[in-house]
VEXSE-648914 format. One line per field, with one value per residue (C-alpha): residue in one letter; x, y, z. Coordinates in steps of 0.02 Angstrom, whole numbers, plus 32768, in hexadecimal, padded with zeros to 4 digits. Layout:
# residues N
residu <- c(A;...)
c1 <- c(X;...)
c2 <- c(Y;...)
c3 <- c(Z;...)
***
This chain:
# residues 515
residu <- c(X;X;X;X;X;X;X;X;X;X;X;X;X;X;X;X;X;X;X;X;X;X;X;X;X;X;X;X;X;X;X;X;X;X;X;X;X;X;X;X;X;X;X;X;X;X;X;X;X;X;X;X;X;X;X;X;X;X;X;X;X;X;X;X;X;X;X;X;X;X;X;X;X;X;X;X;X;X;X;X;X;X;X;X;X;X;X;X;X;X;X;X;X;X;X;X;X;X;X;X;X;X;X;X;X;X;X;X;X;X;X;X;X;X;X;X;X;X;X;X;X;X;X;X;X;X;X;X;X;X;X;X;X;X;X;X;X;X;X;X;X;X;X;X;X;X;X;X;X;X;X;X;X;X;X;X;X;X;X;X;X;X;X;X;X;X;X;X;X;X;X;X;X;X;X;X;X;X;X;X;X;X;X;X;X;X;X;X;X;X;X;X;X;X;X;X;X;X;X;X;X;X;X;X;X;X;X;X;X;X;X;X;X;X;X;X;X;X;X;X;X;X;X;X;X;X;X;X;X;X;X;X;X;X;X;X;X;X;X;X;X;X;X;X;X;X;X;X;X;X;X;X;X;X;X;X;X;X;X;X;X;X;X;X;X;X;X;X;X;X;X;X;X;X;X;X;X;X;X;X;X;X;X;X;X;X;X;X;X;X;X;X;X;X;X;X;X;X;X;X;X;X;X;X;X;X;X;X;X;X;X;X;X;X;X;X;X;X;X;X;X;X;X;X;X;X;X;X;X;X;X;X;X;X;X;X;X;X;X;X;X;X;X;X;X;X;X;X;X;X;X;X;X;X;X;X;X;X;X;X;X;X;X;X;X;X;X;X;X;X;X;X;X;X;X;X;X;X;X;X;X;X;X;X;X;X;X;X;X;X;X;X;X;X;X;X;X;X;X;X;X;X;X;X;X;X;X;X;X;X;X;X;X;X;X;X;X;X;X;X;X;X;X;X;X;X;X;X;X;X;X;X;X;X;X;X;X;X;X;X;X;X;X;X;X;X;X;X;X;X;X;X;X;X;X;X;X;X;X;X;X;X;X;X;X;X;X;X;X;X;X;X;X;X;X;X;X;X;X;X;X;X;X;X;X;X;X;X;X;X;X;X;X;X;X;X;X;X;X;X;X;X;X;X;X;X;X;X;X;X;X;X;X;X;X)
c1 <- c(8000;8052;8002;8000;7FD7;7F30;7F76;8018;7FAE;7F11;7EC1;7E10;7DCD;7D60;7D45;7C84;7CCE;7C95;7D33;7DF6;7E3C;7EDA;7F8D;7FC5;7F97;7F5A;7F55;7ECA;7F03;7F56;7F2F;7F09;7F0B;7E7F;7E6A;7E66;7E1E;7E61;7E2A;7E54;7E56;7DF1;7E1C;7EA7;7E88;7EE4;7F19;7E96;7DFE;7DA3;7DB0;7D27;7D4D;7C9F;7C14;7B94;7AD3;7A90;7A37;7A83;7AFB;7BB4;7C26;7CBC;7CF7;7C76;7BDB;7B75;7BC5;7B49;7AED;7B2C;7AD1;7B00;7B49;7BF2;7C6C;7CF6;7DA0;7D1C;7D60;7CDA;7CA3;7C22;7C0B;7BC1;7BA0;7B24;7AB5;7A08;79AB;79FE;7998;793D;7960;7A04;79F6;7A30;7A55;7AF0;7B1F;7BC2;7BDA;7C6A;7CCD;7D4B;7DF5;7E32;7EFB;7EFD;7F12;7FCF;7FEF;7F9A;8006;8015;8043;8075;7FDF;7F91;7F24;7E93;7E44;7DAA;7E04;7E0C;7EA8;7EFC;7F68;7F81;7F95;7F46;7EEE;7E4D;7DF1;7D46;7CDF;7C15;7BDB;7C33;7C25;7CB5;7D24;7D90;7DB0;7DD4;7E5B;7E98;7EB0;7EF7;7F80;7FA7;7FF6;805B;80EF;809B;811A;81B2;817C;8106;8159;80E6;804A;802F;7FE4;7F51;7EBA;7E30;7DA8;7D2E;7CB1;7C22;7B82;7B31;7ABD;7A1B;79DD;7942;7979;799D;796B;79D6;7A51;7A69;7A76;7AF8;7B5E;7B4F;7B90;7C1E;7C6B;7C54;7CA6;7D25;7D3D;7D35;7DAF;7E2F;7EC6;7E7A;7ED0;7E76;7DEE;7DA3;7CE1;7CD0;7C3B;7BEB;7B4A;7A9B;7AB8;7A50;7AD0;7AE6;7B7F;7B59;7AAA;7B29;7B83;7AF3;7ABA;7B50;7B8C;7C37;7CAB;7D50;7DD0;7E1E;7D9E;7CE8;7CA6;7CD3;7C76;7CD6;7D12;7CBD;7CBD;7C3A;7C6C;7BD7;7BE3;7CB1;7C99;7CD7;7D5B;7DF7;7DB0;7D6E;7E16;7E7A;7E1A;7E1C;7EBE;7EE1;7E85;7EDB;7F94;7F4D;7F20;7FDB;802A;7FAA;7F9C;8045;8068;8004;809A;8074;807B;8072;7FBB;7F69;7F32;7E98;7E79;7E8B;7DF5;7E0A;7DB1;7DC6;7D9D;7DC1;7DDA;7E15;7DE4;7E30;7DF4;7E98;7E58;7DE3;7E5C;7F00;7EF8;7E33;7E51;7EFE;7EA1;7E13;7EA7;7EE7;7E39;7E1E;7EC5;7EAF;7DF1;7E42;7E9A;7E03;7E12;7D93;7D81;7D0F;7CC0;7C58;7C37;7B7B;7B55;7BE0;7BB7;7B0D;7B17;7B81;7B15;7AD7;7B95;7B97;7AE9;7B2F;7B8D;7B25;7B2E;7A71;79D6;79E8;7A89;7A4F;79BB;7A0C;7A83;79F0;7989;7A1D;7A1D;7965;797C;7A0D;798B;791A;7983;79AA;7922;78DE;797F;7A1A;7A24;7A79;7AE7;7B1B;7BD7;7C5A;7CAF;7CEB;7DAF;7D75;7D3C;7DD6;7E27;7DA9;7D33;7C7E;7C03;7BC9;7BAD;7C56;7C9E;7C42;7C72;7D2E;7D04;7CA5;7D56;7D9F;7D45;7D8C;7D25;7CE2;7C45;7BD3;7BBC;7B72;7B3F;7B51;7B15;7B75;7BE0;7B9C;7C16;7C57;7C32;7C46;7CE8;7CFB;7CDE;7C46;7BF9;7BD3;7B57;7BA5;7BBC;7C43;7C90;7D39;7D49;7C8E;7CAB;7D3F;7D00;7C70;7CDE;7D5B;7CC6;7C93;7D34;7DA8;7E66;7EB2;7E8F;7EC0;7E95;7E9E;7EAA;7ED9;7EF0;7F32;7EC7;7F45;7EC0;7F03;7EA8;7EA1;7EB9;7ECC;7F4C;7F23;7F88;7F8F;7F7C;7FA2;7F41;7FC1;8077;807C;8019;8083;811D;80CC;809E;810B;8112;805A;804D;8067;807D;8074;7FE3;8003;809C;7FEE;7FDC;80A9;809F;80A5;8038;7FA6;7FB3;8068;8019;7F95;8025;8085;7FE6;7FB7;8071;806F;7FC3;802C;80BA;8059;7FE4;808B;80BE;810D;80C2;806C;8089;7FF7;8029;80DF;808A;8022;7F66;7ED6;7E91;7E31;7DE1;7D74;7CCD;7C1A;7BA7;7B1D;7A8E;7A01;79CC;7A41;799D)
c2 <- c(8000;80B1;815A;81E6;828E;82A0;8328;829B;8212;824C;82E0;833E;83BA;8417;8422;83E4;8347;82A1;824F;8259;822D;81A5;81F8;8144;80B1;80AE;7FE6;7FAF;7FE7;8085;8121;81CC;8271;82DC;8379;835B;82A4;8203;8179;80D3;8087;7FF0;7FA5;7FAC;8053;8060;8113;816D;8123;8168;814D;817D;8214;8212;818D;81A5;8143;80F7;8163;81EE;8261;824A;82ED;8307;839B;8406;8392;8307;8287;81F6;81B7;8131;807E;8035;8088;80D6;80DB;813F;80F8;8086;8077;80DE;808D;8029;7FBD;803E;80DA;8115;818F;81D7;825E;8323;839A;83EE;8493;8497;8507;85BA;8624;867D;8695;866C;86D0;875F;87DB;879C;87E4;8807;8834;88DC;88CF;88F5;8867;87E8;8730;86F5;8657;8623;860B;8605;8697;8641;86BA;86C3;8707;8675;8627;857A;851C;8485;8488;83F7;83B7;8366;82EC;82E2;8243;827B;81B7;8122;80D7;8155;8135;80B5;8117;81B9;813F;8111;81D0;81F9;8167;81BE;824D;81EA;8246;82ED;8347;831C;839B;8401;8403;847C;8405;83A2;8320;82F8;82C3;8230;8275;81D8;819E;8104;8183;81D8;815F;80F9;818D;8208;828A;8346;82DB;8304;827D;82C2;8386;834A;82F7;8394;83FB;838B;837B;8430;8463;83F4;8441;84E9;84C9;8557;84AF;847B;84EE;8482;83EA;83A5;8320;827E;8226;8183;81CC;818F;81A6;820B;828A;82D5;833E;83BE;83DA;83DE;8471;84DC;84D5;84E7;855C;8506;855C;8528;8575;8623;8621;864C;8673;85AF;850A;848A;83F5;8371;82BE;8232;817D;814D;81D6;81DB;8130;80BD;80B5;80D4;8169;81A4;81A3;81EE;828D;829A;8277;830A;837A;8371;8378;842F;8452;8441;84CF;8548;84FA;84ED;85A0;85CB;85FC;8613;86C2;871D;8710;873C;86AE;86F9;868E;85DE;857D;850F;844C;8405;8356;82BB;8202;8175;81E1;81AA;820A;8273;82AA;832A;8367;8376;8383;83A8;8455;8471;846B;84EF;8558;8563;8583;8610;8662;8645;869E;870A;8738;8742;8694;8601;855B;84DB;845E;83D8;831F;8330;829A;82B4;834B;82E2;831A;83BD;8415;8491;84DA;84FD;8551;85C5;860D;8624;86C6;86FB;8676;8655;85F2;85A4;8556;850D;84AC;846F;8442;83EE;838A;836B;8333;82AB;8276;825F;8202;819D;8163;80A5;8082;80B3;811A;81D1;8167;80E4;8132;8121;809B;8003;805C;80F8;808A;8039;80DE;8104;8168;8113;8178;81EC;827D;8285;8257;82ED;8354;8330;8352;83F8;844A;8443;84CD;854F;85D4;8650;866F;85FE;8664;85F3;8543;84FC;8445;83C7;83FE;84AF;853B;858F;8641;8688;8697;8672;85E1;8586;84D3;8457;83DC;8338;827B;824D;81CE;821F;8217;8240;82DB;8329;82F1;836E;83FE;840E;8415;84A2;84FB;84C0;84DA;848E;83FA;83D4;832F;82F2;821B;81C2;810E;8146;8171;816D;81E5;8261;82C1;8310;8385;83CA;83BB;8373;837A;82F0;8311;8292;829E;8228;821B;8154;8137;81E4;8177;80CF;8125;81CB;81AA;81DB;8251;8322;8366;830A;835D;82CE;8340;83A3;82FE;8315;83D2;842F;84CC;84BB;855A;8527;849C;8501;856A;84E5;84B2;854E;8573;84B4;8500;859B;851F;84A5;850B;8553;84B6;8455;83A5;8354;82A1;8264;82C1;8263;81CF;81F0;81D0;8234;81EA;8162;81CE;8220;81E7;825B;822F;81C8;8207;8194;80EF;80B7;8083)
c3 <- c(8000;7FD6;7FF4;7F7F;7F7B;7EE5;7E78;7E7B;7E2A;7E02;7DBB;7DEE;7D82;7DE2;7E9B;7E8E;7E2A;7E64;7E1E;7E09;7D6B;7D86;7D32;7D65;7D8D;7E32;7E8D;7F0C;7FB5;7F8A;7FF1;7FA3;8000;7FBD;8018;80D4;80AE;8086;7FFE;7FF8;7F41;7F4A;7E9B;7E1E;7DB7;7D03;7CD0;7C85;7CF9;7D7A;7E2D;7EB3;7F17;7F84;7FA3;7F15;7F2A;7E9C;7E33;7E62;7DCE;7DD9;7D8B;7D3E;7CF5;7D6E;7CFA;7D0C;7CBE;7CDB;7D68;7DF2;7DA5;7E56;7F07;7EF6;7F90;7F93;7F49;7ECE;7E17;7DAA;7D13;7C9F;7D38;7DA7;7D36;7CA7;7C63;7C85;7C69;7C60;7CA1;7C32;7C72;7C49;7BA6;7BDB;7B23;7B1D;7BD6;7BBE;7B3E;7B59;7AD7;7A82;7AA3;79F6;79C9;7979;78A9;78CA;7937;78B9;788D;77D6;7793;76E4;7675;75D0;75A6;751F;74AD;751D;75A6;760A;764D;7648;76A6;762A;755C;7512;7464;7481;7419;746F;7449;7446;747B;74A9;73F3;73B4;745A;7400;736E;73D4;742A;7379;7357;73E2;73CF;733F;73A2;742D;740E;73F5;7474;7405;7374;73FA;749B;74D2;74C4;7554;74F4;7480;74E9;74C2;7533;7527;7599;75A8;756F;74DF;749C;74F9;7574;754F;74E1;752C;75D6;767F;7654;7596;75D8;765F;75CD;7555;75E6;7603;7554;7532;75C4;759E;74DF;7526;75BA;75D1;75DD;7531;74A0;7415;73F2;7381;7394;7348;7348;7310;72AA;72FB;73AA;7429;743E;7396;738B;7322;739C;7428;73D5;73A6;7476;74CD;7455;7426;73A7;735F;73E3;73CA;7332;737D;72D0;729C;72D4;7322;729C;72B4;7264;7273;7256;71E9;7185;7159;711F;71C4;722F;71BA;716B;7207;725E;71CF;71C0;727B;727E;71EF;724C;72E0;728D;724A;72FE;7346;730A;7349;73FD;7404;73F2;748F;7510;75CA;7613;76BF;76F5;77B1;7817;7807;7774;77D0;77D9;7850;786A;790C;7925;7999;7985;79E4;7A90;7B39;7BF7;7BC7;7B38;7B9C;7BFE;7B7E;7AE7;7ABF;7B43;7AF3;7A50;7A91;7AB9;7A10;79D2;7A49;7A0A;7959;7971;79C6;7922;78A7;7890;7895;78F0;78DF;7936;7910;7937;796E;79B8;7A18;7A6C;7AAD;7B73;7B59;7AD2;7B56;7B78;7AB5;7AC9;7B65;7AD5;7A43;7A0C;7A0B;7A1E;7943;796E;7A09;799B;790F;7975;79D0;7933;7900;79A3;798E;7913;7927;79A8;791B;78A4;7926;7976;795F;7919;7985;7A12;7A3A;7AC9;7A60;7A8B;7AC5;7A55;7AA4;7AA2;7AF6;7B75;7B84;7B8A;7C2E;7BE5;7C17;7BDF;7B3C;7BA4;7BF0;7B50;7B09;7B9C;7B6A;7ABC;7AC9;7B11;7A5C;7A31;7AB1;7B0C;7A89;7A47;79E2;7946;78CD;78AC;7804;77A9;7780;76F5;76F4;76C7;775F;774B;77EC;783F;790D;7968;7903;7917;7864;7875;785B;7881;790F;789B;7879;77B1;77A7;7815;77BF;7723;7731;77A0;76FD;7681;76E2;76D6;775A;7724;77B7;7830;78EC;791C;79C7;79F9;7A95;7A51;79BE;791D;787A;7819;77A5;7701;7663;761F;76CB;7756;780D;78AA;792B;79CC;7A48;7AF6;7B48;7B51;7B48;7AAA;7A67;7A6D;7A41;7998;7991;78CA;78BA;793C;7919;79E6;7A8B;7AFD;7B74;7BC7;7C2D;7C98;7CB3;7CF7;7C51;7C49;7BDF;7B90;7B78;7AF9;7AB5;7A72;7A3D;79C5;799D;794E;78FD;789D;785C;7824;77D4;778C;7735;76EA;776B;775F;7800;782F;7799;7714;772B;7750;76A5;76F8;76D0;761E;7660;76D1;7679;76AB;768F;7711;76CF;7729;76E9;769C;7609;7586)
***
């Protein structure tokens, strides 16, 4: 039996917490000092689970991070391992909605104290961190020969070096859902924001010929051009109509040669920080992950709003028991309802078929994280302290700058998939087992919540937040991100990009039925 002081093993939030977090692993017997009392651990608690700090009856709610984070399923006694065995959820109260009363000024630097990084100013003002040639596949039935295109253009960086790459943005849709239906709007919004993404210099479509989502319709409603040409349509080919495969792929393949020279001539430039667009998103979560790197995160958001810029969260089911700290800072009562109709209707969607609280995965668990609400307590802190100023659908563009919230899945390629349609030019991505996720045609940064699984996989992983459990200043590691952002939005390449991830994970939510 040893005895240790909490803050040397443990770590408690808030005061009105029901629960320490472990730093270590503490073994049945141990003594901790907390405050002027003493606990006695009565089982073997891994790092990253929760131990008892006070006797809790059943039924009663159980906090962490100052919240209710489920309710006791059986009676709690102090120095009592906390976990699917003895905790769940229940009902919120319903109460807990208060619009905007968290909401404060934003501290703003002065213009002459504004950041820039290295970007590429597109002819619609808009500003890229990434230069990349897209070849954007309307339905699943032209994904193989977009592949065969793009294959064409493996070695595109030894004529263009200042290409990235040439993309094949394909995906599983397009065909068998109701025409201009939710699922077919979602997927218009998605490919067009990908064809009019700031980190995509050119693109060309290619389609198969009968399918539900016609190209050229796609065009006329989202209002795609050729880029740097808004006076020109987009080329596009169709399969059936070139003649088949072959034919298809060498006019596709001649179009995109032409495109080269004129995306490679694009040449970064001093631009503010102002013009990052930032998605913020989390996979792979651990208990850490609430209190490193997901708060370290929200402190690099809350500096780069700070400077004009714009973070985004999303991840709605995910947010399922911590929506009403996102509605204490909408910006007026407009804000405040679309994120709740947006909740509603995930309730909705859901309902007969899955449930809201069907989360956390069986990994979080492992990582001690027991229920969805304190998972989505954890998650919430990601998006800093600012106001709410908008809410946007999946895939929307993102047309107001600040701290906003896009309605999205919590499954991560899903998520981001819809965050860079809407305009995102840089990713942070936060994982506590260890998510290898990456994406094009724009950049993400890995954030590890925990120094073990930081050196376990230190190839795929951008910045150790883990370091806050060892003494390091939060703020300190907010920094820390906030400058990897600058860099890497400059052209260094994060952890992914080396690795070469990010095609694969393309994947448009499909919101309905597949007919």
């Amino acid at each position: 039996m040893s005895t240790y002081a909490l803050t040397e093993r443990a770590i408690v939030l808030k005061p009105q917490d029901d629960v320490a977090v472990a730093k270590r692993e503490l073994a049945a017997g141990d003594v901790i000092e907390d405050g002027g009392g003493r606990i006695e651990v009565r089982q073997d608690i891994k790092p990253g689970h929760k131990v008892a700090r006070r006797a809790v009856k059943t039924g009663q709610p159980v906090r962490r991070y100052g919240q209710v984070i489920g309710f006791a399923t059986q009676d709690i006694a102090p120095g009592e391992h906390v976990h699917t065995q003895n905790l769940g959820i229940g009902e919120l109260s319903a109460d807990r909605y208060e619009i905007g009363v968290d909401v404060k000024p934003v501290d703003f630097y002065p213009p002459e104290k504004m950041r820039t990084f290295d970007g590429y100013r597109r002819d619609d003002g808009r500003v890229g961190t990434r230069n990349y040639v897209a070849i954007i596949s309307g339905v699943n039935c032209s994904a193989s020969v977009s592949q065969f295109v793009k294959d064409k253009f493996r070695d595109v960086q030894r004529d263009y070096p200042n290409i990235d790459g040439v993309l094949a943005v394909t995906h599983k849709s397009g065909c068998g859902t109701k025409l201009f239906g939710e699922d077919h709007l979602a997927l218009q919004r998605v490919l067009a924001g990908y064809a009019k993404h700031p980190n995509v210099a050119a693109y060309i479509l290619v389609g198969l010929g009968c399918e539900t989502n016609q190209a050229a319709v796609m065009v006329e409603r989202q209002r795609m051009a050729a880029p740097g040409h808004p006076e020109r349509k987009p080329f596009l080919v169709n399969i059936q109509e070139a003649g088949g495969i072959r034919k298809t792929v060498e006019r596709a393949a001649a179009e995109v040669a032409k495109l080269l020279p004129e995306a490679s001539a694009a040449r970064r430039s001093k631009q503010p920080i102002s013009e990052i667009t930032l998605a913020t998103n989390c996979g792979g979560s651990d208990a850490n992950s609430g209190m490193t790197a997901n708060p370290a995160l929200g402190w690099a958001v809350d500096e780069l709003v700070r400077y004009g810029g714009t973070g985004v969260l999303a991840e709605t089911p995910e947010i399922y028991g911590a929506e009403h700290l996102l509605i204490r800072r909408a910006i007026n009562e407009g804000v405040a309802k679309k994120l709740i109709d947006r909740y509603k209707w995930w309730e909705w969607y859901c309902r007969g078929i899955e449930a809201m609280d069907n989360n956390p995965a069986p990994g979080n668990k492992a990582g001690g994280i027991t229920t969805v609400f304190e998972k989505s307590l954890g998650g919430v802190t990601k998006g800093g302290t600012t106001p709410m100023m908008d809410v946007f659908l999946y895939g929307e563009a993102i047309t107001t700058r600040g701290f906003v919230f896009m309605d999205t899945p919590g499954h991560d390629p899903v998520s981001i998939t819809g965050l860079v349609a809407g305009g995102c030019n840089l990713i942070c991505f936060t994982t506590g087992r260890g998510s290898v996720f990456g994406c094009k045609p724009v950049p993400s940064i890995k954030l590890a919540t925990n120094s073990l699984m930081y050196r376990h996989m230190a190839e795929d992983m951008d910045i150790n937040c883990g370091v806050i459990l060892e003494g390091t200043p939060l703020p300190e590691v907010g920094r820390q991100i906030f400058e990897e952002m600058i860099a890497v939005a400059s052209g260094k390449k994060s952890k992914s990009e080396l690795s070469g991830v990010g095609e694969e994970e393309f994947a448009p939510w499909i919101i309905g039925p597949v007919m």
